[in-house]
NULO-443605 format. One record per atom (N, C-alpha, C): residue in one letter; x, y, z. Coordinates in steps of 0.2 Angstrom, whole numbers. Example, Ala and Ser with C-alpha at 12.3 -4.5 7.8 and 13.67 -1.06 7.14 Angstrom:
BEGIN
<A,<66,-28,39>>
<A,<62,-22,39>>
<A,<66,-16,39>>
<S,<64,-11,35>>
<S,<68,-5,36>>
<S,<64,0,39>>
***
This chain:
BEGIN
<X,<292,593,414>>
<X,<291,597,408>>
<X,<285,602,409>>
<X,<285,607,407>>
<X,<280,614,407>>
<X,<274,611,403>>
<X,<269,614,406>>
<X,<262,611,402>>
<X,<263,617,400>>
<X,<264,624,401>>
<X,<263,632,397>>
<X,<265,632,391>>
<X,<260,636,385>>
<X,<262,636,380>>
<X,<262,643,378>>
<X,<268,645,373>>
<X,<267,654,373>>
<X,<262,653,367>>
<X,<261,660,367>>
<X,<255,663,363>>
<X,<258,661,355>>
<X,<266,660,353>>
<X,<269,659,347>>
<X,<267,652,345>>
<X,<267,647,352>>
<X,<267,641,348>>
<X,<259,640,347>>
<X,<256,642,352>>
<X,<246,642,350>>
<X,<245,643,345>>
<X,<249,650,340>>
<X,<246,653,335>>
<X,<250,648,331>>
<X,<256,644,329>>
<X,<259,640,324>>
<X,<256,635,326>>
<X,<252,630,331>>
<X,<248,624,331>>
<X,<241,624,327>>
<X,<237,631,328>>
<X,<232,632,328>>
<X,<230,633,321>>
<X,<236,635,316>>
<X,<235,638,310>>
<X,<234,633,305>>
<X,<231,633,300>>
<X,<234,627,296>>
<X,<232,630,289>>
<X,<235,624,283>>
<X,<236,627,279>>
<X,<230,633,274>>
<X,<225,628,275>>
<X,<217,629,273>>
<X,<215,636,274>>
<X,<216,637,283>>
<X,<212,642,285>>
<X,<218,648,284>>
<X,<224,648,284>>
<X,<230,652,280>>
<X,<227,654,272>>
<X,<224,651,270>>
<X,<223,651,262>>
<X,<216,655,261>>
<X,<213,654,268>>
<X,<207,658,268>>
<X,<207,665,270>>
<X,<213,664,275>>
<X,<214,672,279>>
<X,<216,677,272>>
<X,<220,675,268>>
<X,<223,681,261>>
<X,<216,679,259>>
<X,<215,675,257>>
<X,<207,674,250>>
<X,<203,681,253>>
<X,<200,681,259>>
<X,<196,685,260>>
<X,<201,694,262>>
<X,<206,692,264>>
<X,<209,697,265>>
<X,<211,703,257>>
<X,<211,700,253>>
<X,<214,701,246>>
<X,<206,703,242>>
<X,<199,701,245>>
<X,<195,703,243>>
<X,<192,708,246>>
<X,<193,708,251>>
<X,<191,716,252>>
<X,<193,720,252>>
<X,<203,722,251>>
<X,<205,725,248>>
<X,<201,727,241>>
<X,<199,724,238>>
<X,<196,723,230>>
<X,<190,728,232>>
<X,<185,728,237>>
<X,<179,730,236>>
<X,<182,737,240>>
<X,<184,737,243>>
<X,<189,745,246>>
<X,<190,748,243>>
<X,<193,747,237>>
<X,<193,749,229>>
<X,<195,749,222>>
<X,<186,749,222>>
<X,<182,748,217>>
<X,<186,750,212>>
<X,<190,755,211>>
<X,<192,757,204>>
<X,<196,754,200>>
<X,<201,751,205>>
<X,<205,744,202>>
<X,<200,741,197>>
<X,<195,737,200>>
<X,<192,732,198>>
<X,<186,734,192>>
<X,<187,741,192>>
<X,<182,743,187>>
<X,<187,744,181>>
<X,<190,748,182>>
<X,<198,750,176>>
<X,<200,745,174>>
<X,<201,738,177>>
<X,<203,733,172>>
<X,<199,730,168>>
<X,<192,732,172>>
<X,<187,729,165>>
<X,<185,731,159>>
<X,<188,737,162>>
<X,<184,745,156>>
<X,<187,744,150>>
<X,<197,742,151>>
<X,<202,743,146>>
<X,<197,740,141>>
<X,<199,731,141>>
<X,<196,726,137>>
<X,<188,727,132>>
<X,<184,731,140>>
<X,<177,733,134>>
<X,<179,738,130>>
<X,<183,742,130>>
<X,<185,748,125>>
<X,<188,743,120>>
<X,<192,739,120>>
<X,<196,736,113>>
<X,<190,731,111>>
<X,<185,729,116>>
<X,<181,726,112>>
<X,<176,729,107>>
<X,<174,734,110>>
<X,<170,740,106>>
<X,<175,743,100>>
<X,<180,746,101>>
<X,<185,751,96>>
<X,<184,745,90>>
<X,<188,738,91>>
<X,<190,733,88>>
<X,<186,733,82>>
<X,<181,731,86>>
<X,<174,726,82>>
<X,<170,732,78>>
<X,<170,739,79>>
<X,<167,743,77>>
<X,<171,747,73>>
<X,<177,749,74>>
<X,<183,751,71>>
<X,<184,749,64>>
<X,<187,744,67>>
<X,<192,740,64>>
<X,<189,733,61>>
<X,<184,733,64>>
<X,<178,726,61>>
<X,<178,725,52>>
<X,<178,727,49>>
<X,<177,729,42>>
<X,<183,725,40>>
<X,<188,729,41>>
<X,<195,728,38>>
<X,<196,723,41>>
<X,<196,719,48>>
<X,<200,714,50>>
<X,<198,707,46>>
<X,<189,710,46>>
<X,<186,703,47>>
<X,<188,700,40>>
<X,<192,707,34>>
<X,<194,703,28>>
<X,<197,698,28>>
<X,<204,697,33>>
<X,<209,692,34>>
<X,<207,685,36>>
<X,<197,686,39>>
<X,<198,679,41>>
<X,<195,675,35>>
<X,<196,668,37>>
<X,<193,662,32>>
<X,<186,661,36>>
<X,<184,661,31>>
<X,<176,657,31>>
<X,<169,661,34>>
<X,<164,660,35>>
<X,<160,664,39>>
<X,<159,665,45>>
<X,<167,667,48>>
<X,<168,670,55>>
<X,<166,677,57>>
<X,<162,679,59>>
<X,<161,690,62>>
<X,<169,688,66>>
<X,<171,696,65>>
<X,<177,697,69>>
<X,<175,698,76>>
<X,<168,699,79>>
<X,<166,697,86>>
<X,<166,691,88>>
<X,<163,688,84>>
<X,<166,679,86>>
<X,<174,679,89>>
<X,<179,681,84>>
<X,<185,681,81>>
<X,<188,683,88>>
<X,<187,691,89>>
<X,<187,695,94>>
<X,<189,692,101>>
<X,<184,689,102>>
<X,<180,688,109>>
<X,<186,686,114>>
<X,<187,679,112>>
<X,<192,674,114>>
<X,<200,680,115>>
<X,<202,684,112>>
<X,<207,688,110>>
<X,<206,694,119>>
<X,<201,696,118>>
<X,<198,700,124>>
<X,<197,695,131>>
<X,<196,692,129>>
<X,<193,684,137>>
<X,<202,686,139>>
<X,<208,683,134>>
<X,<213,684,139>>
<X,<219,689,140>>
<X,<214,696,138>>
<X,<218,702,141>>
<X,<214,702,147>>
<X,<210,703,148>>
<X,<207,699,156>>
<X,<210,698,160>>
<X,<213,691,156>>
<X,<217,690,162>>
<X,<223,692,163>>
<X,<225,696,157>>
<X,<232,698,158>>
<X,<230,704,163>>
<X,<228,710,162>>
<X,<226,715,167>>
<X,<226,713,173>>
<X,<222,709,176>>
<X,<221,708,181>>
<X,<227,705,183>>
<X,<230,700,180>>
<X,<237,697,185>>
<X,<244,703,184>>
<X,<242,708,180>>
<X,<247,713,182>>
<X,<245,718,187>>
<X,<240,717,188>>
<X,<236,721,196>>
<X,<239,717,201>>
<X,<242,712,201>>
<X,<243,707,205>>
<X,<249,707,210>>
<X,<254,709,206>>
<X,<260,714,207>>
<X,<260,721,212>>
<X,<257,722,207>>
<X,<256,729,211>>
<X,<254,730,219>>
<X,<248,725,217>>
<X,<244,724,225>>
<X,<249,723,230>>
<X,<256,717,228>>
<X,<262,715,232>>
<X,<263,722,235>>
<X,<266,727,230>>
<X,<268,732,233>>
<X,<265,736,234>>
<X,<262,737,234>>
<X,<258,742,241>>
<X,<257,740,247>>
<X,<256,732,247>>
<X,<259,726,254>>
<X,<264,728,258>>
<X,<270,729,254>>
<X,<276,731,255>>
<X,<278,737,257>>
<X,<275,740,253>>
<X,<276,749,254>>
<X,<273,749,262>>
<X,<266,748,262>>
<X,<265,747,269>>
<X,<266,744,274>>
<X,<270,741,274>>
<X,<272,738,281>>
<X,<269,730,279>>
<X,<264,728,277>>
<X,<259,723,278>>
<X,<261,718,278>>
<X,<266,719,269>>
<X,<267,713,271>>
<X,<273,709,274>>
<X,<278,716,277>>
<X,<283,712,282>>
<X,<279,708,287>>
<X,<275,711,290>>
<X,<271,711,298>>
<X,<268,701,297>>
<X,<266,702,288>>
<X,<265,694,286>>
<X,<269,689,287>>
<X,<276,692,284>>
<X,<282,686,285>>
<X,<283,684,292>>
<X,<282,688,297>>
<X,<285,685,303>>
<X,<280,682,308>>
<X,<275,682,303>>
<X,<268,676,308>>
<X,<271,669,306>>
<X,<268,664,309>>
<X,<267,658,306>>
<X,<265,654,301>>
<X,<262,658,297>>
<X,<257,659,292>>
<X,<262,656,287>>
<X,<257,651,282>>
<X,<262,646,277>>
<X,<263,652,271>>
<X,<270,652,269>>
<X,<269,657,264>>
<X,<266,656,258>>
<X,<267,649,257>>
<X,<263,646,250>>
<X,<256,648,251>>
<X,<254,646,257>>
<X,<245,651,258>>
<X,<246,657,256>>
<X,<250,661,257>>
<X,<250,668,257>>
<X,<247,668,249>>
<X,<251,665,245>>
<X,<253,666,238>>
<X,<246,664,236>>
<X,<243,657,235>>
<X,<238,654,236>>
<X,<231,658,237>>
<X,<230,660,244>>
<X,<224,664,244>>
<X,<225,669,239>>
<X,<229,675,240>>
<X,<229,680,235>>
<X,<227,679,229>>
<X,<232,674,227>>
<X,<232,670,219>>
<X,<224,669,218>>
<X,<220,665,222>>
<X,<213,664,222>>
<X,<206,669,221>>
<X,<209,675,224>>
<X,<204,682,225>>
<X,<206,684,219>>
<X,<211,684,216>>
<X,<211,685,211>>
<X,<210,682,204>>
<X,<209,676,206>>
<X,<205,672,200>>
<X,<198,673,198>>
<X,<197,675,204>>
<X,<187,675,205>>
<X,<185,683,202>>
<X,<190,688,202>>
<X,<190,696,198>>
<X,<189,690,189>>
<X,<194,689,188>>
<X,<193,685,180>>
<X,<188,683,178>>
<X,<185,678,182>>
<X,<183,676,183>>
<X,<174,679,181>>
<X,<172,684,185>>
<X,<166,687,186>>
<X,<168,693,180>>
<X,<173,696,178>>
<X,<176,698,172>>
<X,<175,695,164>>
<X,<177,690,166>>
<X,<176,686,158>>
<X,<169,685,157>>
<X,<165,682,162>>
<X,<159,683,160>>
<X,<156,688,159>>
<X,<155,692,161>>
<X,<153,700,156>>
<X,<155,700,151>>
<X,<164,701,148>>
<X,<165,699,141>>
<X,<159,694,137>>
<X,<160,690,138>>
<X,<158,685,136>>
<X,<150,687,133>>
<X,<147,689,139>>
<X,<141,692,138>>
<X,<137,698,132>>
<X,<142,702,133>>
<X,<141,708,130>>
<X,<144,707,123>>
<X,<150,700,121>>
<X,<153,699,115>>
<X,<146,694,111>>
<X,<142,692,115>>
<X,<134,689,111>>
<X,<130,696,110>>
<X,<130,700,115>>
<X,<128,705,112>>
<X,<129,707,107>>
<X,<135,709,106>>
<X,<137,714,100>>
<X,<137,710,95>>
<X,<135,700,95>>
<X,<135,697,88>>
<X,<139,692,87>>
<X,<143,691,93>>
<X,<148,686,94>>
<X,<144,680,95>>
<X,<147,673,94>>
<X,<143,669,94>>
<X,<145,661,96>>
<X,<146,658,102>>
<X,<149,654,105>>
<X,<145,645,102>>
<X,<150,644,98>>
<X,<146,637,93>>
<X,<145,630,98>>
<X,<150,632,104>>
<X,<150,626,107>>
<X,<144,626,114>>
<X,<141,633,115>>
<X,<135,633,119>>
<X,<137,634,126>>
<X,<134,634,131>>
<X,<135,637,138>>
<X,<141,632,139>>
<X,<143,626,138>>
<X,<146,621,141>>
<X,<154,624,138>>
<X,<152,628,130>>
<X,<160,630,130>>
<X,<160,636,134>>
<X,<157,641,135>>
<X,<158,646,140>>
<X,<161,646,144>>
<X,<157,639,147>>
<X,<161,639,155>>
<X,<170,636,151>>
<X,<170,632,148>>
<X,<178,630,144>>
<X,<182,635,144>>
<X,<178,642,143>>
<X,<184,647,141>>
<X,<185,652,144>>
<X,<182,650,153>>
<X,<180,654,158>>
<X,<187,649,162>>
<X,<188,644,161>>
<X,<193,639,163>>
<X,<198,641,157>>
<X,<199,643,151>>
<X,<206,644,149>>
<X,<210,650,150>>
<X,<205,655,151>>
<X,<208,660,154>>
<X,<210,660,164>>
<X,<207,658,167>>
<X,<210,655,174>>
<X,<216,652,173>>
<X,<218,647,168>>
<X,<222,642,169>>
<X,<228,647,165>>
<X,<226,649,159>>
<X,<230,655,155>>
<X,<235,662,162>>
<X,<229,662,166>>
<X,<230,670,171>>
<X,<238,668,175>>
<X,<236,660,176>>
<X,<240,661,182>>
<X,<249,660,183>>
<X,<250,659,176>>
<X,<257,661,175>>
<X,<260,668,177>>
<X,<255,672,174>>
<X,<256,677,172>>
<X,<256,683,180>>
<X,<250,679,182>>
<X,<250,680,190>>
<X,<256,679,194>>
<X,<260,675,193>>
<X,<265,671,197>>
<X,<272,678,193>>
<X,<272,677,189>>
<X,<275,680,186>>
<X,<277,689,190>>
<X,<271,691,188>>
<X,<270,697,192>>
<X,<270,697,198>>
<X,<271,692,203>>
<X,<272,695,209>>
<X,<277,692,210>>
<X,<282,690,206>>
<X,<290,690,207>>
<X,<293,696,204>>
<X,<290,698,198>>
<X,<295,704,199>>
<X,<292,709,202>>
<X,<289,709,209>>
<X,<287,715,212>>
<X,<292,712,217>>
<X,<291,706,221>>
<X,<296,705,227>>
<X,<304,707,223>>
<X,<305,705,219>>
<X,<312,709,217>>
<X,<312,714,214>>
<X,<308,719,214>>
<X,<309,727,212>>
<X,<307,729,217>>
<X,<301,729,220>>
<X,<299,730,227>>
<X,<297,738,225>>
<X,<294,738,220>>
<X,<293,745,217>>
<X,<286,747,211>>
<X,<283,747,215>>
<X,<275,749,209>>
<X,<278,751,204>>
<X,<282,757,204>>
<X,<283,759,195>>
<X,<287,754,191>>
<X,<292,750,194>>
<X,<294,746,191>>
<X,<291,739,188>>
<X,<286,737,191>>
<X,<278,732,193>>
<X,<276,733,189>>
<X,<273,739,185>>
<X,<269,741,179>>
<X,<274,742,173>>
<X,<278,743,174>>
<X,<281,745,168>>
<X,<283,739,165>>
<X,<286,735,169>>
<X,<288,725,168>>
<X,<281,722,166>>
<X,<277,726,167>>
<X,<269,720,165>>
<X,<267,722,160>>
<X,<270,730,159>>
<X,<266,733,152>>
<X,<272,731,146>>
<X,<277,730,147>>
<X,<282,730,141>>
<X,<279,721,137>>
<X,<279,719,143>>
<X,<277,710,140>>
<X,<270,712,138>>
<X,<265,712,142>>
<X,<258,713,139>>
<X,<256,715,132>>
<X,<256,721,134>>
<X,<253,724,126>>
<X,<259,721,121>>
<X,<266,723,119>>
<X,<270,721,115>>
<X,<266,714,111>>
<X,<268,709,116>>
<X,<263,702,114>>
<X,<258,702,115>>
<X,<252,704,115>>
<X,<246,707,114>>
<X,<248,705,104>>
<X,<250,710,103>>
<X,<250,713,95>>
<X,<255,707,93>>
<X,<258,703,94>>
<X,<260,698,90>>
<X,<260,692,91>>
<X,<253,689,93>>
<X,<251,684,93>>
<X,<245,682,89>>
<X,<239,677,90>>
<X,<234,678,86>>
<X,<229,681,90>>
<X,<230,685,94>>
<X,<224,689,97>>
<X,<221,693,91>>
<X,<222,696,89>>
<X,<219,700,84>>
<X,<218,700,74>>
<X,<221,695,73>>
<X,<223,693,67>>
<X,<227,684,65>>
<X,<221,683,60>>
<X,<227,677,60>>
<X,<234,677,60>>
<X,<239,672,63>>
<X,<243,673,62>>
<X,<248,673,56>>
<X,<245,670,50>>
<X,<247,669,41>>
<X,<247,672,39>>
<X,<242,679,41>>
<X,<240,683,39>>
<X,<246,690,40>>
<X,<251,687,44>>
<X,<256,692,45>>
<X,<261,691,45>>
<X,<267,696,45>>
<X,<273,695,40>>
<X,<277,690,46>>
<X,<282,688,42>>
<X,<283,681,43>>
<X,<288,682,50>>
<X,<292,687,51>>
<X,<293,688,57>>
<X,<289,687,66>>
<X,<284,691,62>>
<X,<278,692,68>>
<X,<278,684,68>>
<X,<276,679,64>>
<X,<273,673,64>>
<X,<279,669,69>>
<X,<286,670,68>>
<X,<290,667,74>>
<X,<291,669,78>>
<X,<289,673,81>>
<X,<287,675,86>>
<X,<281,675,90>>
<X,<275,674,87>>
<X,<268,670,90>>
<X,<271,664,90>>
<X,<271,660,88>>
<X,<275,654,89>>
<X,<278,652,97>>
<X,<282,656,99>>
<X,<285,656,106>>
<X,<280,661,109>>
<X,<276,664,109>>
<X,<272,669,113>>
<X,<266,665,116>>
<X,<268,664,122>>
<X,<260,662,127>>
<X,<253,663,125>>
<X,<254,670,124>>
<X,<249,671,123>>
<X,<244,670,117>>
<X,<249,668,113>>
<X,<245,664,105>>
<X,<242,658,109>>
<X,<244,654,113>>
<X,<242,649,116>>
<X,<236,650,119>>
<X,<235,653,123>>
<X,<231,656,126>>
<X,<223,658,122>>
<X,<225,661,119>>
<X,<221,665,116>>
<X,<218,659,110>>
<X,<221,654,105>>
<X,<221,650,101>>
<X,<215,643,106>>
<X,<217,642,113>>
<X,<211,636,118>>
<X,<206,641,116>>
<X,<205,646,119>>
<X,<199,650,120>>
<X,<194,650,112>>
<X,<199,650,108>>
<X,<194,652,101>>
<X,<192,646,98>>
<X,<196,642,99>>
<X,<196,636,96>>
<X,<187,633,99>>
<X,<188,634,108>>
<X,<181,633,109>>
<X,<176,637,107>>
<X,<178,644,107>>
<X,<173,646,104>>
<X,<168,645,96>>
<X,<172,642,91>>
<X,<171,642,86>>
<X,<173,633,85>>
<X,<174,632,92>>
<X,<172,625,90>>
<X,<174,620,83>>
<X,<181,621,83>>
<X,<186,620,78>>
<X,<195,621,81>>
<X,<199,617,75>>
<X,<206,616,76>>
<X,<207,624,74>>
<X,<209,628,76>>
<X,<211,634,76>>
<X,<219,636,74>>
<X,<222,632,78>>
<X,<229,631,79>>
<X,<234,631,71>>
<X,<237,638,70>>
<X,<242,637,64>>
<X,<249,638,65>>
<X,<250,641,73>>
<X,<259,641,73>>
<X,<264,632,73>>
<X,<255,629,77>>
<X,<259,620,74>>
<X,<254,618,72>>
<X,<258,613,67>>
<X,<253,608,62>>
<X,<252,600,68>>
<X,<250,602,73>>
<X,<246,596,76>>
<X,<241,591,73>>
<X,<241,585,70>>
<X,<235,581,67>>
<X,<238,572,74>>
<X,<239,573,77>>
<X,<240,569,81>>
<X,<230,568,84>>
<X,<228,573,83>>
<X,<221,570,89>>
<X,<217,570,85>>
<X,<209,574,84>>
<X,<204,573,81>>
<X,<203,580,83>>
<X,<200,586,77>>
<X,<195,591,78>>
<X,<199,597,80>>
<X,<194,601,85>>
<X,<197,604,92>>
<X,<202,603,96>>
<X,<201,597,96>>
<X,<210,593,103>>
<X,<215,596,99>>
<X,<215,596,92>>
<X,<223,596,88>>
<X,<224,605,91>>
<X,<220,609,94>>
<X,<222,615,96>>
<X,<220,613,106>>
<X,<218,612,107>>
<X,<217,614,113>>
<X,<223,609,118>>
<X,<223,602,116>>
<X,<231,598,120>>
<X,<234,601,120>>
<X,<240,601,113>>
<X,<248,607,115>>
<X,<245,615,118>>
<X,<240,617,116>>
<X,<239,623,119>>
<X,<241,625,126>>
<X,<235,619,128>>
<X,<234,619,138>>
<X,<239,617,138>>
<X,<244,613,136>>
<X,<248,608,139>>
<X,<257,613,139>>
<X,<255,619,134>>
<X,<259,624,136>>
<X,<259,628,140>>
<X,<253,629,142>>
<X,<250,635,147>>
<X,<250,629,156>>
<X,<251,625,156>>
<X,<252,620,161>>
<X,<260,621,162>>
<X,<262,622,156>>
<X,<270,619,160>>
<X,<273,627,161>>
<X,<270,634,157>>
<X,<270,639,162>>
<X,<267,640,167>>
<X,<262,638,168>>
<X,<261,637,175>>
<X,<264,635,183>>
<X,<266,630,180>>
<X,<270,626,184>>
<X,<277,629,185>>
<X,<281,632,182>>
<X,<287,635,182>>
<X,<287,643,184>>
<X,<279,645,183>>
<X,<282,653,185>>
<X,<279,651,192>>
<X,<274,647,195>>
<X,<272,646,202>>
<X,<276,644,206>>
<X,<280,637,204>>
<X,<287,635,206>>
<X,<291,644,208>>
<X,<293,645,203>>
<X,<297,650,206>>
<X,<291,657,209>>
<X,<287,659,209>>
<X,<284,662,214>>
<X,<284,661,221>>
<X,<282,654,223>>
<X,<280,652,228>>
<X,<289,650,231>>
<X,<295,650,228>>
<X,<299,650,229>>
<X,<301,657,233>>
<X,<301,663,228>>
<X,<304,669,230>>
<X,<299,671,235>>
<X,<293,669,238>>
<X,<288,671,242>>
<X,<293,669,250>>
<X,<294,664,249>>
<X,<298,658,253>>
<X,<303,658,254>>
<X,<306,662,253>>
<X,<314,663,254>>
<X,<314,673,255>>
<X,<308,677,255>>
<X,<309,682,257>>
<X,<307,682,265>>
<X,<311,686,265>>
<X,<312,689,273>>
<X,<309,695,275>>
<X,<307,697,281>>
<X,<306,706,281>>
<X,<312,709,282>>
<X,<316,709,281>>
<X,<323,714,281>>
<X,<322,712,273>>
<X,<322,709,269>>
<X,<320,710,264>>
<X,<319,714,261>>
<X,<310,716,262>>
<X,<305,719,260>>
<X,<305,728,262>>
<X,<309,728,269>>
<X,<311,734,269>>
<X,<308,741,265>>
***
């Protein structure tokens, strides 16, 4: 038997999952520092709706709420997860431009795990959220916002916007591999974002609005999404599209919340890491 071994099998022995997961993490980040404008224009959007909102519309909104909440408070949590929606619609994109350039055929036919592929990516892109939210977060104490449960829920809502992003990330990079078209990639990210943006409780209670919009935050993620994050910030059950009294406080919004945003999760990654997995470079063409 030949002790020679080709260059093909060296590189499929040598490679393992880990250091596949590191090769895109870092590869997907320097794309990121290459250009800066990406990562600056997603943050800008969010401080302009924090600014306009709070300064605009502050007045008038902050009618709608109960109790002695600032609509900065209110705000904040509502901005923490267009965050993450921005950037996990950058997420798609980034595919195609992969695509367009060759890149990322050249990736399918290595031996590189694809689910790394998805994975590292997926990672570089948490850490933008991530260094993102915290600045919101920052500048929403500046402007008067006021986080009741203290650094430890910070970091809580620096984790629900992560765990909130990554559907959404998953999401966006399958209809990039089946559109295989940036203009298609934004227009599919913009028509779900913004829309439900506005009818969910991102910017108003949800009771507080006609009884349509309210069945439909109901089924909107991002009511969920946004509903963990505030609940920590103001450190109370927030949650009105269900009458949860099963737990105690807080938990009766933050369980079913996450436990929604888990099972998105799991179903849009399932099928990302799916179509990652079964595309081919004739494919991607």
């Amino acid at each position: 038997m030949s002790t020679e071994t080709t260059d093909a099998e060296v590189a499929r022995t040598s490679n393992t999952f880990l250091s596949d997961v590191w090769t895109n993490f870092m590869r997907w980040n320097i794309n990121a520092v290459r250009n800066p404008f990406v990562v600056v224009s997603s943050l800008l959007q969010p401080i302009i709706f924090l600014f306009l909102f709070t300064q605009v519309f502050g007045n008038v909104a902050g009618e709608a709420l109960s109790g002695p909440i600032s609509y900065e408070t209110y705000l904040v949590p509502a901005i923490v997860v267009q965050i993450a929606l921005i950037v996990a619609s950058s997420s798609g994109i980034g595919l195609v431009d992969d695509i367009e350039s060759g890149v990322f055929q050249k990736t399918l036919v290595t031996p590189m795990s694809r689910t790394a592929v998805f994975v590292g990516k997926t990672l570089s892109e948490l850490i933008r959220i991530v260094v993102q939210v915290v600045i919101v977060l920052g500048l929403g104490v500046l402007l008067g916002a006021e986080i009741s449960s203290g650094l430890g829920g910070a970091l809580a809502i620096v984790g629900v916007a992560v765990l909130f992003s990554l559907w959404f990330l998953a999401f966006s990079n399958v209809v990039a591999l089946l559109t295989r078209d940036q203009e298609s990639t934004i227009i599919a990210a913009n028509m779900i974002q913004l829309p439900l943006l506005f009818v969910s409780s991102a910017f108003l209670p949800v009771d507080s609005m006609p009884e349509w919009v309210q069945v439909v935050a109901t089924y909107n993620p991002i009511t969920y999404g946004v509903d963990a994050a505030r609940a920590i910030m103001l450190d109370a059950d927030v949650m009105t599209v269900w009458n949860v009294t099963a737990f105690s406080g807080i938990w009766n919004t933050l369980v079913p919340a996450l436990g929604v945003l888990l099972v998105l999760d799991l179903v849009f990654g399932a099928a990302a890491v799916y179509t990652i997995t079964r595309a081919t470079s004739a494919d991607v063409k």
